[in-house]
N, C-alpha and C positions, 0 to 999 in steps of 0.2 A: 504494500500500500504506500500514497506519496496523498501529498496535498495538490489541489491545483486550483488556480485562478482561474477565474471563470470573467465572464463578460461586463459583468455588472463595474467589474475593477475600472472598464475601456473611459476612459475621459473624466475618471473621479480620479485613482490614484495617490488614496490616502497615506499610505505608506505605514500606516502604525505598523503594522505586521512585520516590516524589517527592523522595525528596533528590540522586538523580541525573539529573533531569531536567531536558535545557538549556535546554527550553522553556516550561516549568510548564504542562505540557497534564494536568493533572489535575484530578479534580474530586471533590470527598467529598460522599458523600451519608450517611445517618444509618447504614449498616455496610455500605458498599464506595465502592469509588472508581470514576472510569469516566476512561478519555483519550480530549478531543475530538480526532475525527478530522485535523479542517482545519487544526489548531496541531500536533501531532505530527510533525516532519519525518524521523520511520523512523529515527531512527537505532540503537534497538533496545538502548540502553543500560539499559533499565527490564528488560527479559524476565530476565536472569540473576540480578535484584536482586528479586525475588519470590520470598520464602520458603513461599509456598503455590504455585506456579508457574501463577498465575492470569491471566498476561500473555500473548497470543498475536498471533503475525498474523496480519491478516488474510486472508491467503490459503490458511489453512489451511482444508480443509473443515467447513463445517457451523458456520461462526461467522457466519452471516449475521443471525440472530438477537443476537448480542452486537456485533456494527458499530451495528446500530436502537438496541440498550440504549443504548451509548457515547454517540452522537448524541444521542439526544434526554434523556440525563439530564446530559451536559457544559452544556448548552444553561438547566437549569433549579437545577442543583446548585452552590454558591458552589467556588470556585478553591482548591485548597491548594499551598502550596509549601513548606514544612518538614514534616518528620515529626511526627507526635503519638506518646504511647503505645496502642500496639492495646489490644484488648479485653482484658482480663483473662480470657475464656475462651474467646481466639480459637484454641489448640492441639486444643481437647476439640472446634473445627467444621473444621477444616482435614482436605481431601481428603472429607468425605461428598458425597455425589449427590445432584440434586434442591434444592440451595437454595435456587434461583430461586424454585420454587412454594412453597416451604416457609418463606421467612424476606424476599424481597427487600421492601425501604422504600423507597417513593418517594420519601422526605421528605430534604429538604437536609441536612448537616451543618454543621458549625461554620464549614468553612474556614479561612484566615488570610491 
């Protein structure tokens, strides 16, 4: 089992969840984060620390589609381990549907 980010994360990108992570398996891209699978060891400290509740596991159904996200964009996206400030109008995107098609970036973020 691994945790993964889910959609809801795309254009909020609160970021609490990297500051309690023991293993800095996160990775910013230009408006969502993604946790590589293989570094994650489950301990599931990140899910209750997502104020968009965009963190899930994977063994929930139908996230098979956001395991591939995680994987292949931890893989291309620089490493973040402190919080930044989220977007400035990450509340007015937080909880709509459809992000993924509607807004996801491929493009790396800053990191640190």
């Amino acid at each position: 089992m691994t945790y993964v980010v889910t959609d809801n994360c795309i254009k909020c990108k609160y970021m609490d969840c990297v500051e309690v992570c023991p293993v800095d398996c996160f990775y910013e891209g230009d408006n969502m984060l993604v946790i590589h699978p293989d570094e994650c060891i489950d301990c599931g400290v990140c899910e209750p620390e997502c104020p968009a509740d965009a963190i899930k596991p994977d063994t929930e159904p139908g996230l098979e589609k956001w395991l591939e996200v995680n994987t292949e964009y931890a893989d291309k996206w620089p490493n973040i381990t402190a919080k930044k400030e989220p977007p400035a109008d990450a509340k007015q995107f937080d909880g709509e549907t459809g992000k993924f098609e509607k807004y996801f970036s491929p493009e790396p973020g800053e990191g640190n």
